[in-house]
Steps between C-alpha positions, in 0.01 A plus 500: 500500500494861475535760788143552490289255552149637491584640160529119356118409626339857342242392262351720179305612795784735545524617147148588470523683832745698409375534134117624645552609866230784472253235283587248820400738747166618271435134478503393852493760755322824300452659844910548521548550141270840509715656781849441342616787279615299145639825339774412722730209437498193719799318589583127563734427824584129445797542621409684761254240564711179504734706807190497686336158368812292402519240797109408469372150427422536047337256319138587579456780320503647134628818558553811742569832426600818722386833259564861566173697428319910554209537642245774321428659884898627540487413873799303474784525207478090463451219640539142418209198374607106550365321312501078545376277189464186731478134307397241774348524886775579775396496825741777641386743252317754651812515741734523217313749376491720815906414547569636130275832553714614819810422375443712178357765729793489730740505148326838425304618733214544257134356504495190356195367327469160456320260264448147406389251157412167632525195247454220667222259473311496842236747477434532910908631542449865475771629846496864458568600890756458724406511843726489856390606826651453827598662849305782368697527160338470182596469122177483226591559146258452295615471094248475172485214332399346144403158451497419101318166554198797553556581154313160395216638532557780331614405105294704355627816633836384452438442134390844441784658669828637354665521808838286388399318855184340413738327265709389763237408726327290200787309451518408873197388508526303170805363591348286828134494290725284261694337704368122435487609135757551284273513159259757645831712641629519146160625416484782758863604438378560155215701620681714754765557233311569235280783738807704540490575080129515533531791762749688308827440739840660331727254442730534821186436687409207314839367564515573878163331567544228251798411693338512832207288325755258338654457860156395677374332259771202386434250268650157483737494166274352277204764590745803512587410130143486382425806689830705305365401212110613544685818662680555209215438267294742648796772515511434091130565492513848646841581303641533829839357615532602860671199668772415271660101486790698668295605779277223520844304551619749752157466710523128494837546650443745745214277598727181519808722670259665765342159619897346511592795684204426795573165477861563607373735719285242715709192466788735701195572736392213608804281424789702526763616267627127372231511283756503205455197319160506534447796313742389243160227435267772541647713254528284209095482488314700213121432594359823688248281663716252640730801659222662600374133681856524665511836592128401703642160595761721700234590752385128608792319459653343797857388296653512218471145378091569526569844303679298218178293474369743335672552217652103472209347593676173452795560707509195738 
């Protein structure tokens, strides 16, 4: 395990955050986005971040970041936006959220703006307040919040956009459209993928969000091959060779090293450390969807012999 543990469960959320922080911002809160000056350069404060985050429950989430930003009006020099990707209900956080905002604004005593991406599946869980009252005393902060199940019902306007987000948000919403499907999946990977060439992405764009698309998206091995070899049909069509075998190889292993490193991650959560040999199993599997079924399996479990079950169905 490394010294930093949130850094092992960052998803490509976090590189296409970082990649398109301004497109992010345009994307989902436009309000913000007009009042921050972007001829000045924004700054990341993970680390910064993790000394004020580092001893909070992970595993819920897809992402957080802690950015530096100008506003346009000049009535303060800086001051800071959190931002929380958030993969699955928790029912603390609206609390968590509140806890996170005064302990960056008691770090730096600057405003802190903060702002949430929900994933999950229950359309009804939307917590954007915080409320306690009491003796008199009383705490409400109140935090925007975007729900990209919404986005269902609006394709269309994704599919016109170049925002590199309506990308993103596509393939979140293909990914659980799909989800009993493996055939169609393969299909909409194809189509998301190919859209990127179609809307005239540079290649280290392509690459960014095909790996973010690649990572939501997994195929059991059999599909995954078909879907390399369409892929790299249709690259030969356009002349194009964006996605080399090199990096196609290096994707499929950051996607394979990513979901062993939250594995390892939860099993020391909710089991402890002596999780050792255990992994040693783990780790020798190749199938993205059967560590991705393990990595979920994590979450429901109530031992480890039921947690094997998953992936030795047979073991008596």
């Amino acid at each position: 395990m490394t010294d930093n543990p949130q850094t092992k469960f960052d998803s490509p959320w976090k590189d296409v955050l970082e990649r398109y922080f301004e497109d992010f911002m345009l994307f989902f809160f436009p309000q913000a986005h007009g009042r921050i000056d972007w001829t000045k350069k924004h700054e990341f404060l993970d680390k910064e971040l993790l000394s004020v985050v580092g001893d909070a429950e992970i595993g819920t989430r897809f992402a957080d970041k802690l950015v530096k930003i100008y506003r346009i009006s000049g009535q303060e020099n800086w001051i800071l936006i959190h931002v929380e990707i958030q993969s699955q209900e928790e029912s603390n956080f609206a609390s968590r959220m509140y806890t996170y905002n005064y302990r960056i604004y008691d770090k730096y005593q600057k405003f802190v703006v903060s702002l949430a991406v929900l994933g999950d599946e229950n359309p009804s869980w939307r917590p954007s307040q915080f409320n306690s009252q009491l003796f008199g005393c009383r705490v409400n902060f109140r935090f925007p919040v975007i729900k990209l199940l919404d986005y269902e019902q609006r394709l269309s306007e994704l599919e016109q956009s170049r925002n590199p987000f309506a990308t993103v948000v596509m393939a979140h919403l293909q990914a659980k459209a799909t989800a009993s499907s493996r055939v169609n999946r393969k299909q909409q990977k194809l189509i998301l993928v190919k859209r990127l060439y179609d809307l005239g992405f540079e290649r280290d764009s392509i690459i960014i969000l095909f790996k973010f698309i690649d990572w939501m998206m997994t195929l059991p091995s059999d599909l995954a091959w078909e879907f390399w070899q369409e892929y790299s049909s249709f690259e030969e069509s356009r002349r194009m060779q964006y996605v080399t075998s090199v990096e196609r190889i290096g994707i499929e292993k950051g996607v394979r090293q990513g979901l062993l490193e939250a594995i390892e991650l939860g099993l020391e959560l909710k089991f402890g450390v002596d999780t050792l040999s255990l992994m040693s199993e783990i780790s020798q599997i190749d199938d993205i969807e059967q560590l991705r079924a393990i990595k979920e399996g994590i979450k429901t479990v109530i031992s480890i012999e039921e947690l094997q079950q998953i992936y030795q169905p047979n073991l008596s």
